[in-house]
C-alpha positions in Angstrom: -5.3 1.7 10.2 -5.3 2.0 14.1 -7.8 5.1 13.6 -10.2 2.5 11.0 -9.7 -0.4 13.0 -11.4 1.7 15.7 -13.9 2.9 13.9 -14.9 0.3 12.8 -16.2 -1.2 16.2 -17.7 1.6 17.0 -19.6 0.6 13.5 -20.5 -2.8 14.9 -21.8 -1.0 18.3 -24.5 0.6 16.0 -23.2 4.3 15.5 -23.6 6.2 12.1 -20.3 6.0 10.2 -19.5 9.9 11.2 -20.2 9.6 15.2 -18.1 6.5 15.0 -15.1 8.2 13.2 -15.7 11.3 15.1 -15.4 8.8 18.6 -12.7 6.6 17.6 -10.5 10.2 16.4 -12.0 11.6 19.8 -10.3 8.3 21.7 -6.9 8.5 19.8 -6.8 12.3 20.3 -7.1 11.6 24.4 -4.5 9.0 24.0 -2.1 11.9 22.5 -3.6 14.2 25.4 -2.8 11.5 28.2 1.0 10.8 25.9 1.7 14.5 25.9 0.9 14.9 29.8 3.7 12.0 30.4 6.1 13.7 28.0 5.9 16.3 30.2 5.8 14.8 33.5 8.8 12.7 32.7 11.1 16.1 32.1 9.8 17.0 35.8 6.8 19.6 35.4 3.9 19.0 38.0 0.7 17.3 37.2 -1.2 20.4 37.3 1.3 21.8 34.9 1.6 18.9 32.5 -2.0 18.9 31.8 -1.7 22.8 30.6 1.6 21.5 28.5 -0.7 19.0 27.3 -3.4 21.3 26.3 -1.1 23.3 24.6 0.7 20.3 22.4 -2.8 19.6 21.5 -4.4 23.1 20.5 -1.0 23.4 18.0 -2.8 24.1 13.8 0.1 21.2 13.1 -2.3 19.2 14.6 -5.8 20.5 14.5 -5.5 22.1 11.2 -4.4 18.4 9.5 -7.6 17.1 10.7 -8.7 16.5 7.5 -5.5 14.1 6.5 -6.9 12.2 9.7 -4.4 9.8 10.7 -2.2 12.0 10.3 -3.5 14.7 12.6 -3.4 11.9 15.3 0.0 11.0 14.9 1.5 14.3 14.7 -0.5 14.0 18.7 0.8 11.4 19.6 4.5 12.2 19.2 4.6 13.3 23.0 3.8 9.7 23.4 6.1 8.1 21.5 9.0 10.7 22.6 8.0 9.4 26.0 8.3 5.6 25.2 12.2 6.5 24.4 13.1 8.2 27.0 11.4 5.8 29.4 13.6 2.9 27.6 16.9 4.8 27.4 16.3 5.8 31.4 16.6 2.4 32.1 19.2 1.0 30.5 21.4 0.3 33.5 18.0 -1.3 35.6 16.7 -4.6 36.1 16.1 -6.9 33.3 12.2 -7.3 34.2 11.6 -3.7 34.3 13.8 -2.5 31.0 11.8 -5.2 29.4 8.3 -4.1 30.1 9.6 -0.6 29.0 10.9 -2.2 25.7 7.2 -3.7 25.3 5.5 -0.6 25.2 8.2 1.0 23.1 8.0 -2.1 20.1 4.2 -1.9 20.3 4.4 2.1 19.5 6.6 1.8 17.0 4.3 -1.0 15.4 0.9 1.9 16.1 3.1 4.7 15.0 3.8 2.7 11.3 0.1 1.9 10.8 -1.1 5.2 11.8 1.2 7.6 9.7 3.9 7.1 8.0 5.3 10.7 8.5 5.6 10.8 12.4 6.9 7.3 12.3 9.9 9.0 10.4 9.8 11.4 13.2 9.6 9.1 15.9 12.6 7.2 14.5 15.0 9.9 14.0 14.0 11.8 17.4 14.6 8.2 18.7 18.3 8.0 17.4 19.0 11.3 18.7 17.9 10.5 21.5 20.2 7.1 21.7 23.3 9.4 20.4 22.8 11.6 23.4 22.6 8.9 25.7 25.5 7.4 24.8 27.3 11.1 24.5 26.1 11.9 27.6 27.2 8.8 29.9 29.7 6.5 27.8 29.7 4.3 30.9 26.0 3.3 30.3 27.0 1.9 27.1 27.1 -2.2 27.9 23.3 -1.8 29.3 22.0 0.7 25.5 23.9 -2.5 23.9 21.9 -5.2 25.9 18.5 -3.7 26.0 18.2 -0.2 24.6 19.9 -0.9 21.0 17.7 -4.3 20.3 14.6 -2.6 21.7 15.2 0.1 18.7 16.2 -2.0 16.0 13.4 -4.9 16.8 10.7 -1.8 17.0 11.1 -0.2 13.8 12.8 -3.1 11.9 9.9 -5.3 13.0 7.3 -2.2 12.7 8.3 -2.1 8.6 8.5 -5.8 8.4 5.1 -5.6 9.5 3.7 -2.9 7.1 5.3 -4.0 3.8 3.7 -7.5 4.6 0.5 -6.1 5.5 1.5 -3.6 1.7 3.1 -5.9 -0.4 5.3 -4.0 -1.3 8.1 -1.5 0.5 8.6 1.5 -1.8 6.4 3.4 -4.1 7.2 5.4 -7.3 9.6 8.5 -5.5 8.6 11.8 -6.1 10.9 14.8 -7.9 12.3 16.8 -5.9 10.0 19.8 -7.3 7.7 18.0 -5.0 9.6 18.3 -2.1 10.4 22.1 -2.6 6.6 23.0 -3.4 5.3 21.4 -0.3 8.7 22.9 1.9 8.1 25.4 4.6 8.5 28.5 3.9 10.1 30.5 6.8 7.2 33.6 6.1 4.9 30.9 7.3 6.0 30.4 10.4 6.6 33.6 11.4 2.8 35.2 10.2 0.1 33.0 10.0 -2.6 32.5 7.2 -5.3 35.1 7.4 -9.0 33.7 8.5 -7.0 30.6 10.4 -6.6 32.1 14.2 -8.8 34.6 15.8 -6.4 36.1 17.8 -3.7 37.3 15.2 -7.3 37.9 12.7 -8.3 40.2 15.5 -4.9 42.0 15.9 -4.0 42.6 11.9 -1.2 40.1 12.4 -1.8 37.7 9.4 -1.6 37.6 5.8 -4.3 36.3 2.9 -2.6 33.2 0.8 -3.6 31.1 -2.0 -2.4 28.4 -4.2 -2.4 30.5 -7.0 0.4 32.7 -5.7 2.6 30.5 -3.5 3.5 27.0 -4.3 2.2 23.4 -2.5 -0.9 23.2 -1.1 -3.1 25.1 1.8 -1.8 22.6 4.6 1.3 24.2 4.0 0.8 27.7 4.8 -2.2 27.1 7.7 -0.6 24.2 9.7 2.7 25.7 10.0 2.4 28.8 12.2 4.4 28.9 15.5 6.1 32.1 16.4 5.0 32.7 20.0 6.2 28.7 20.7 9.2 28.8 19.0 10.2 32.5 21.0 9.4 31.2 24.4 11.1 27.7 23.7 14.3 29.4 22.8 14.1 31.3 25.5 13.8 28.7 27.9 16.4 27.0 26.2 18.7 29.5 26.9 17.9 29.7 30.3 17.9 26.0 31.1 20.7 24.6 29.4 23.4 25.3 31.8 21.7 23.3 33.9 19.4 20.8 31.9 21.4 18.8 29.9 18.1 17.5 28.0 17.9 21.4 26.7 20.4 20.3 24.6 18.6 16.7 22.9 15.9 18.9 22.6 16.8 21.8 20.3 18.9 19.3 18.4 15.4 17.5 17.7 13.9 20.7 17.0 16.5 21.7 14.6 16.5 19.1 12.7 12.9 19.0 12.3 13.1 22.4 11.1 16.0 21.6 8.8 14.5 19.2 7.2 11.3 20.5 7.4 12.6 23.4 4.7 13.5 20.9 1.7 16.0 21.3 -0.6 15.4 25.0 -1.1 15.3 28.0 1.3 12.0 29.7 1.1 11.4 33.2 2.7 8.2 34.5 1.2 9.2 32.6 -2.2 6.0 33.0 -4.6 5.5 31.8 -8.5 6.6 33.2 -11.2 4.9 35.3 -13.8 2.9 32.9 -15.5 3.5 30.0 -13.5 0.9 27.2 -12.8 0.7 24.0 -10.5 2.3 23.8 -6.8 5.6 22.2 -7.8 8.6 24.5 -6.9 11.5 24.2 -9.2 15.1 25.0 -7.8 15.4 28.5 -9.6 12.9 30.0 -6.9 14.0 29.6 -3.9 17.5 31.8 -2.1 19.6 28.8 -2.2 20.0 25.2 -2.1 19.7 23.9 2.0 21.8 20.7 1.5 19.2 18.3 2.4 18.3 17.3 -1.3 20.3 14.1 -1.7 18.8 12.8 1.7 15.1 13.4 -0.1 16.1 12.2 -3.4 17.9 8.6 -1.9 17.9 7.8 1.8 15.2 4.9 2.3 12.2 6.6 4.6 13.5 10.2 4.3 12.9 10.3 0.4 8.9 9.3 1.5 8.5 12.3 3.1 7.8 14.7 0.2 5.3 16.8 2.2 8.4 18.6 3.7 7.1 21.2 5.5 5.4 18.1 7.7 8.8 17.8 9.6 7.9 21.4 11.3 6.0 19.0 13.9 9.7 17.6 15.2 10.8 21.0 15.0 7.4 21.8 17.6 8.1 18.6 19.9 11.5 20.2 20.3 10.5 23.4 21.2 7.1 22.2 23.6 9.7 20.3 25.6 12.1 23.0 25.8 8.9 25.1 27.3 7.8 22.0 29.5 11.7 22.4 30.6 11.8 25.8 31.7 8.3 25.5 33.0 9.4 22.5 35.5 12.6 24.3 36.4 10.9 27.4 37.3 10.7 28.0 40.8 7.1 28.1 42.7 6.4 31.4 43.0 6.4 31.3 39.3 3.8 29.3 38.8 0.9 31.6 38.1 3.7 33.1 35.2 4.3 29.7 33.6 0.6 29.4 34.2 -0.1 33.0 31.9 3.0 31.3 29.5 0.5 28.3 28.3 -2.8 30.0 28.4 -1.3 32.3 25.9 0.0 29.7 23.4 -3.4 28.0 23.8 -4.7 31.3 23.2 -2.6 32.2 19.9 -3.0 28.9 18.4 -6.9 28.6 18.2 -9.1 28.9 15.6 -12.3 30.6 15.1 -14.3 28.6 16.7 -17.5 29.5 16.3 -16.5 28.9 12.2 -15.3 25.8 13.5 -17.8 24.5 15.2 -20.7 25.4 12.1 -18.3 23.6 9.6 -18.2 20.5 11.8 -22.3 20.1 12.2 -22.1 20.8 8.2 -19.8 18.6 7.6 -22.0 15.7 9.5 -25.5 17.1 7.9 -24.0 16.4 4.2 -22.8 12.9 4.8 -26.6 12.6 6.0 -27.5 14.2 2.7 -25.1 12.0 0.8 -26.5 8.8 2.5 -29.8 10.0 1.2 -29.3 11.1 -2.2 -26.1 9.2 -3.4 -25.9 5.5 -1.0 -29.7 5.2 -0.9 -30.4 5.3 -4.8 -27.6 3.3 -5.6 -28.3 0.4 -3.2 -31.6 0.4 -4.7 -29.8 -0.9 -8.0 -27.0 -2.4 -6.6 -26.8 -5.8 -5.4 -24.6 -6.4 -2.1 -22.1 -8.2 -3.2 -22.0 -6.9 -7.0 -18.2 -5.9 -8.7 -18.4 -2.2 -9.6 -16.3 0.6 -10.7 -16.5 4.1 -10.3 -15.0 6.0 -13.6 -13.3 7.8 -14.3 -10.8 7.1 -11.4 -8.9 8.9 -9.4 -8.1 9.5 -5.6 -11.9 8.4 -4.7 -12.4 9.4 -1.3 -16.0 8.7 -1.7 -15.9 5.5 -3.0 -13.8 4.2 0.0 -17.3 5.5 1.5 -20.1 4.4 -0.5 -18.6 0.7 -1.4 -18.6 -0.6 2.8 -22.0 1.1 3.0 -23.5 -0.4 -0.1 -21.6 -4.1 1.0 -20.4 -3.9 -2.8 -16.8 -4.6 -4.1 -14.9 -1.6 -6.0 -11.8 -1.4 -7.1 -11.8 2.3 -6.6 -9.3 3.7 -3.7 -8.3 6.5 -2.1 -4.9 7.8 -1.8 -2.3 7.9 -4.8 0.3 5.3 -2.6 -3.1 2.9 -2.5 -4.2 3.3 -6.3 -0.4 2.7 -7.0 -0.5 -0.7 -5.1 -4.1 -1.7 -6.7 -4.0 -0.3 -10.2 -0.7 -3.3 -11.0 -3.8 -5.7 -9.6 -6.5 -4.9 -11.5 -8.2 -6.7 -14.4 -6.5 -6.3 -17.6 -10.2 -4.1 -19.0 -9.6 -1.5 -15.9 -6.0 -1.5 -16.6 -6.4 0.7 -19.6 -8.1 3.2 -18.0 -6.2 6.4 -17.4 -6.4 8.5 -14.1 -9.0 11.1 -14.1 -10.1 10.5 -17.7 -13.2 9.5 -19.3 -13.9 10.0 -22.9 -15.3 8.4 -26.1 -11.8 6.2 -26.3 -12.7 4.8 -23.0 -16.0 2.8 -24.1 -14.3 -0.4 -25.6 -12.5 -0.7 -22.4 -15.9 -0.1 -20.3 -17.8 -2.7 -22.5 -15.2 -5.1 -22.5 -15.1 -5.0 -18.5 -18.7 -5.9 -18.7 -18.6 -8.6 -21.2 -15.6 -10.2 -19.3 -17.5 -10.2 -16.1 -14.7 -8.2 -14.6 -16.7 -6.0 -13.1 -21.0 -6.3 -12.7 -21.6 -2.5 -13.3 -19.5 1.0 -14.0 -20.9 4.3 -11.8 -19.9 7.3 -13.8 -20.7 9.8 -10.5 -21.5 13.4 -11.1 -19.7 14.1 -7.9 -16.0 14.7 -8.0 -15.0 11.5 -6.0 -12.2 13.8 -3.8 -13.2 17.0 -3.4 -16.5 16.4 -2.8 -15.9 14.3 0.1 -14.6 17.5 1.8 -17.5 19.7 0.4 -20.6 18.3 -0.6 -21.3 19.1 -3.4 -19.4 21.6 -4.7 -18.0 25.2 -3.4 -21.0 27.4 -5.4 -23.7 24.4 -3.7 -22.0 24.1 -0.4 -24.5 25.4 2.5 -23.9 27.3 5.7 -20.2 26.9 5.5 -17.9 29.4 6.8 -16.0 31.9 4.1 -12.6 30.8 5.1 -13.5 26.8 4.2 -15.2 27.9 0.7 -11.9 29.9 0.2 -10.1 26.7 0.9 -11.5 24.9 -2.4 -12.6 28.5 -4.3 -9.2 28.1 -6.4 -9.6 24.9 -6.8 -10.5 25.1 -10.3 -11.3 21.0 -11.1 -13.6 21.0 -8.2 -17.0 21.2 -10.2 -20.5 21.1 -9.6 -23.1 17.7 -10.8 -24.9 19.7 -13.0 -21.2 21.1 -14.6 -19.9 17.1 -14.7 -22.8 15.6 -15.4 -22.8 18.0 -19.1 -19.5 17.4 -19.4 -20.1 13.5 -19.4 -23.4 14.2 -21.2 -21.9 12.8 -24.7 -19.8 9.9 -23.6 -23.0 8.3 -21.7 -25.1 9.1 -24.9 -22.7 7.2 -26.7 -23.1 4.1 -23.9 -26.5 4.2 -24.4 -26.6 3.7 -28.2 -24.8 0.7 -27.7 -26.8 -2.4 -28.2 -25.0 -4.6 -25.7 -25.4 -1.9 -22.6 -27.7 -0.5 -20.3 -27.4 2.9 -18.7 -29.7 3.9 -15.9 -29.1 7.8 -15.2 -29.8 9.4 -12.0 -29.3 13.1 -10.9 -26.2 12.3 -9.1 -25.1 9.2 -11.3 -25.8 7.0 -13.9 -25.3 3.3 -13.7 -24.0 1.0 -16.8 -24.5 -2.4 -17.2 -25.2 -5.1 -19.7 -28.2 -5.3 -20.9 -30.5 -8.6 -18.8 -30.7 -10.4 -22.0 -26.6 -10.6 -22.0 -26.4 -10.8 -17.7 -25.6 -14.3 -18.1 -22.6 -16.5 -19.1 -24.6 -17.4 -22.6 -25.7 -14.1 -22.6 -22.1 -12.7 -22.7 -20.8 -15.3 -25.3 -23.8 -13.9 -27.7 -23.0 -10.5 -27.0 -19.2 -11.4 -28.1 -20.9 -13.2 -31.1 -22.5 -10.2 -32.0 -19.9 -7.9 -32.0 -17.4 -10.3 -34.1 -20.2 -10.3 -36.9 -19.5 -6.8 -37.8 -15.9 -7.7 -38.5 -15.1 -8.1 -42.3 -11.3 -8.8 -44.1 -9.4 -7.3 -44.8 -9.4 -5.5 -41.0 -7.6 -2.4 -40.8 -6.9 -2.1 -37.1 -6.3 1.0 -37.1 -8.5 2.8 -39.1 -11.6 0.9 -38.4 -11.6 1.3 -34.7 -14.9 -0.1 -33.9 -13.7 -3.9 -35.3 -10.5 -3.7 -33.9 -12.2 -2.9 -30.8 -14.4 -6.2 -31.4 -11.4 -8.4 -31.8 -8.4 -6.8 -29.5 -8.7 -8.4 -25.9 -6.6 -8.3 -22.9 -2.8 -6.3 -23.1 -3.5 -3.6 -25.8 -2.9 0.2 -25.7 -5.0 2.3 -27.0 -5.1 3.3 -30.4 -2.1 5.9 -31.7 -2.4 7.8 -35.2 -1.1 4.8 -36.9 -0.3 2.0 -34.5 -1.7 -0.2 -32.2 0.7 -1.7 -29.4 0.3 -5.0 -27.7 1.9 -4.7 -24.4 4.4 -7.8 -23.8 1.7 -10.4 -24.2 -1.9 -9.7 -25.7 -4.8 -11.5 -26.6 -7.1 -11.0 -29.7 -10.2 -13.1 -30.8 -11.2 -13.4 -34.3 -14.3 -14.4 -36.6 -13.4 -16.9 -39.5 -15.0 -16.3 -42.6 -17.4 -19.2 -43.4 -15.2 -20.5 -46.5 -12.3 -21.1 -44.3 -14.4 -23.3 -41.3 -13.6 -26.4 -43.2 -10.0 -25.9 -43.2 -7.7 -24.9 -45.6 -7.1 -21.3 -44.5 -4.6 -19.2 -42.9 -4.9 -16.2 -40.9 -2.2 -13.4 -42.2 -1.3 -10.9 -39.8 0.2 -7.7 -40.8 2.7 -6.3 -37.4 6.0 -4.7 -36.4 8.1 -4.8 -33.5 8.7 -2.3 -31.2 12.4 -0.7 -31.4 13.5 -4.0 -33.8 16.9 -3.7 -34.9 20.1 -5.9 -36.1 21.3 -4.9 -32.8 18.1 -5.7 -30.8 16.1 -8.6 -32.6 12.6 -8.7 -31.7 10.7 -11.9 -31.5 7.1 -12.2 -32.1 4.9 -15.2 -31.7 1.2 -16.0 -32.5 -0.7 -19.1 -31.1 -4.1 -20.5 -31.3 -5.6 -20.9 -27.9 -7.9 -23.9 -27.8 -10.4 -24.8 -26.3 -9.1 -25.9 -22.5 -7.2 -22.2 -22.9 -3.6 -23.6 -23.9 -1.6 -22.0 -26.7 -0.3 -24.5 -29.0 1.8 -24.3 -32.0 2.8 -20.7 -32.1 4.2 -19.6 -35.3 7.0 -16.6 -34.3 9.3 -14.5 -36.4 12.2 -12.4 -35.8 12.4 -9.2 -36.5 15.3 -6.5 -37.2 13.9 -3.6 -38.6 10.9 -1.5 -38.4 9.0 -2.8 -41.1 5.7 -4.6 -41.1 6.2 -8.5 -41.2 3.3 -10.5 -42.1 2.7 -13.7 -39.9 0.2 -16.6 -41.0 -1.0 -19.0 -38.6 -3.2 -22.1 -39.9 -6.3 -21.6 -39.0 -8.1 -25.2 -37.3 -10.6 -27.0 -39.4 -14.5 -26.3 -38.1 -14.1 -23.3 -35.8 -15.8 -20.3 -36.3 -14.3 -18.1 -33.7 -10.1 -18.3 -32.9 -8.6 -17.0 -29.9 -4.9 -15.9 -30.1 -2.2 -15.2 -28.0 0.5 -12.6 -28.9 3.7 -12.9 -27.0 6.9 -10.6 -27.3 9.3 -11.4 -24.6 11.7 -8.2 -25.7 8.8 -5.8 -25.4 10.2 -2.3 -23.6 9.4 0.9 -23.1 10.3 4.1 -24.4 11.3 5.8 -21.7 13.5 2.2 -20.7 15.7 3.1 -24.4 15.8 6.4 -23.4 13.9 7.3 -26.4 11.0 9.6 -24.2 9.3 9.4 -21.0 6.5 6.9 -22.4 6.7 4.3 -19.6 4.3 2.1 -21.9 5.4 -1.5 -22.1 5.3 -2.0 -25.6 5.6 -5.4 -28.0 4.1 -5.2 -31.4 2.0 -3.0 -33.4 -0.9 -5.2 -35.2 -1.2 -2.9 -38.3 -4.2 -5.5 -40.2 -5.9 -9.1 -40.8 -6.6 -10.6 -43.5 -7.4 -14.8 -44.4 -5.9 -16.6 -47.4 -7.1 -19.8 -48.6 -4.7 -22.2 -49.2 
């Protein structure tokens, strides 16, 4: 959020939305230039000195090769910084109160930054931190009574109050863990370390000294394998350790931050050139693969913070900090003459850690032509039929890069996010229509649920894109459509075998918005790169709507078989219903369902019988189901319940009210579970009962 929040006056100053990312990451990236120079200032190198230590923190691929994860990039540069905030603090334990509490300021109002940048290096930053205080206190037991006073509350105020902060700003202060196949998949595998990723670095391209990978060979992702090289730093910084740490205490914090970094960074199994099995699909890693187990797998699977961090191989930054300073420290305790060596020493990590440039540099001015080109053929068209201010949804749904994007430009309200942690936090606070959409799916099942978003003025219209909403944020349009790109970013998304093309979606959609537009209530407007539905004008309005409802009740004739005659049961079945099964239909815990009564019955006299089971009803676990009439002002009155103990269907009948046509009802089952809760599958589906058919009696 620091790097948005940036932006985002650059936005207000006028600049296109890519020359104001592109300055605010430029302003954040001199920050972590200016931190890094500190770092190494405050472990005693010269100024000219610490700005070549500098350059070389910066130029690491942990760093430049996460620049598309953004934030992420930037606070994997900033670590210097907020290295240097500790040490600052813990220096001054034993000074005066004014000045250990300026240096407690700064190091609070990182810790807050480091949160709301990336949660990864804040990890980082906190353990590095507690080494840091364990060495302290190790180091000088007498400076204990001032780390108490000043030091200790300075670090538990800073990251307590940093992730009070965020999970009031979030709402919430975990998210669904992930398996630990996760964390082994996305480990670092020694082999990557060592030999970097061929078509990433010019240098080690030009000497023969790399290797070609792919996701369909070794498990995780790219950002595994080409942000993870570091031999020539992590040969010089032992080196330097072992020359300084006779005489350099500090040699000593900092391998121990290094090697934990690089522990952790490992996950719970070894890798050294691990690769899939015969047959073997997806990036997940299961245990069987790797040497052996490395320890850390309880720490992933439980500890608060640590278990977040299921991009292991991410730790390998901590491992780098360790080893930079260790370099710095050598470097400063080097004596002049040396100078011009230590001065060869960081032009050739600069050296081995750079890119092809040239590549580089094309990609970049690509990359800023095709949101240009995006503006133009996606933004532009849309805003045309688009109202600012309008409720939309972009489906099917996913990780929707782009509609994070287009929604600020076109001033409209989606519902769309980017980021699985975000669609986790806003899918539980959707409307009840969106909520039975799946991720990443759109077929013929989903168009009750599309209409029904319409009709309840949940949302004003539904963009099906023929864009993929992730990927093609990072290529426009697609890998065989992409222009002027270098060959190793084609190769980055060539495997990438869901990444397809408009004209390839936009068949694959081709029946599903036929289908749309045969419906009488909707209106589909299709474009090259899109089509927009929406209710047809006639039904725009609140009357509109409530004749649109009308219309779709009239086709509903008794008996109902819910679930063979889908297209009723879709007429009648409101908010809190799954979708429809072979032969069931589950409520969730509470559901709604609106019904048309026959014309005999609007006099009175009737009864509305309706034919349902409970979920998992037994002797030993009654189920209780309920039915009630929702009048008029919207309260439920009257309910008529039964309990149930087995798995049969139970027939409820509820009086029907003299002179209405239409009856809203209200199903509640407070019991209502989920499979996966009895341990009877992994269906984490709330379900309550299973409305099996309707039918009215006359008394």
């Amino acid at each position: 959020m620091p790097l948005a929040w940036l932006a985002g006056w650059f936005v207000r100053l006028g600049l296109q939305a890519s020359d104001a990312y592109a300055a605010a990451d430029a302003l954040w990236l001199i920050v972590g230039y200016v931190g890094a120079h500190r770092f190494a200032r405050a472990l005693g190198a010269k100024s000219g000195m610490a700005a070549l230590a500098a350059a070389a923190w910066m130029t690491l691929p942990m760093i430049w090769a996460h620049q598309s994860y953004s934030s992420l990039a930037l606070g994997m540069a900033l670590l210097p910084l907020y290295l240097s905030s500790a040490l600052a603090l813990f220096d001054l334990s034993t000074a005066s109160f004014r000045r250990q509490g300026c240096a407690a300021a700064i190091f609070v109002a990182l810790c807050v930054i480091a949160l709301f940048m990336d949660g990864y290096t804040f990890m980082m930053f906190a353990v590095a931190s507690a080494i840091l205080l364990a060495f302290r206190f190790i180091a000088s037991p007498v400076s204990w009574p001032g780390i108490a006073r000043g030091v200790l509350p300075a670090y538990l105020v800073g990251f307590g109050g940093a992730y009070l902060l965020y999970t009031g700003y979030m709402g919430q202060s975990a998210f669904s863990p992930a398996p630990l196949d996760f964390f082994r998949g996305w480990a670092l595998d020694l082999t990557f370390l060592i030999k970097p990723s061929q078509g990433e670095f010019w240098l080690w391209d030009w000497l023969g000294w790399s290797r070609a990978r792919s996701d369909s060979v070794f498990f995780g992702d790219a950002s595994v394998w080409i942000t993870t090289f570091a031999l020539p730093l992590s040969f010089i910084g032992l080196g330097c350790f072992l020359a300084v740490r006779k005489h350099d205490r500090r040699a000593w914090l900092l391998l121990v931050v290094a090697l934990f970094g690089l522990y952790m960074s490992l996950g719970p199994s070894l890798k050294i050139g691990a690769v899939k099995p015969d047959g073997a699909s997806g990036p997940f890693m299961q245990a069987e693969a790797g040497l052996m187990p490395t320890g850390n797998a309880f720490v992933s699977e439980h500890i608060p913070g640590f278990r977040a961090m299921r991009a292991a191989y991410r730790w390998e930054a901590l491992f780098l900090l360790g080893m930079w300073g260790l370099v710095v420290l050598g470097a400063a305790r080097a004596r002049p003459r040396h100078g011009w060596v230590w001065t060869a020493v960081y032009v050739l990590l600069i050296v081995s850690s750079m890119p092809h440039l040239v590549d580089m540099s094309r990609d970049y001015r690509n990359y800023r032509r095709d949101l240009a080109t995006i503006d133009r053929e996606v933004a532009a068209p849309l805003a045309a039929r688009i109202s600012v201010g309008s409720k939309v949804f972009f489906m099917p749904f996913g990780n929707d890069v782009m509609a994070n994007y287009l929604s600020p430009r076109l001033g409209v309200i989606a519902y769309n996010v980017g980021g699985d942690k975000q669609i986790e936090i806003a899918r539980d606070r959707w409307p009840p229509n969106l909520q039975k959409f799946a991720m990443n799916r759109f077929g013929l099942g989903d168009l009750p649920a599309i209409r029904a978003t319409l009709l309840d003025h949940e949302v004003d219209a539904v963009i099906i894109p023929y864009f993929d909403s992730l990927w093609a944020a990072h290529l426009w349009p697609c890998v065989a459509e992409a222009k002027g790109y270098s060959a190793l970013t084609l190769a980055l998304f060539d495997t990438n075998r869901s990444f397809l093309c408009p004209a390839q979606i936009k068949a694959a959609y081709a029946g599903n918005v036929e289908a749309l537009r045969k419906d009488a209530l909707l209106s589909v407007d299709e474009q090259p790169l899109f089509s927009i539905v929406t209710l047809k004008p006639m039904y725009a309005s609140e009357a509109g709507r409530r004749e649109a409802r009308a219309k779709l009740l009239s086709g509903v004739h008794y008996p109902l078989d819910i679930v063979n005659d889908v297209e009723a049961a879709d007429a009648v079945l409101g908010n809190g219903w799954h979708d429809k099964e072979p032969v069931n239909r589950w409520s969730g815990a509470s559901a709604d369902l609106t019904i048309p009564v026959p014309a005999e019955c609007k006099q009175g006299g009737c009864t509305a019988e309706f034919h349902l089971l409970a979920f998992a009803a037994t002797p030993q676990r009654p189920v209780s189901v309920s039915l009630a009439i929702v009048d008029v002002s919207g309260v439920s009155a009257s309910p008529v319940s039964a309990t149930m103990l087995d798995d049969a269907v139970h027939t409820l009948a509820v009086p029907v009210p003299e002179g209405r046509s239409v009856v809203t009802l209200h199903v509640d089952v407070p019991a209502a579970t989920s499979p996966a809760a009895l341990g009877m599958s992994v269906d984490s589906r709330v379900l309550g009962a299973s409305l099996r058919g309707i039918d009215f009696r006359q008394q």
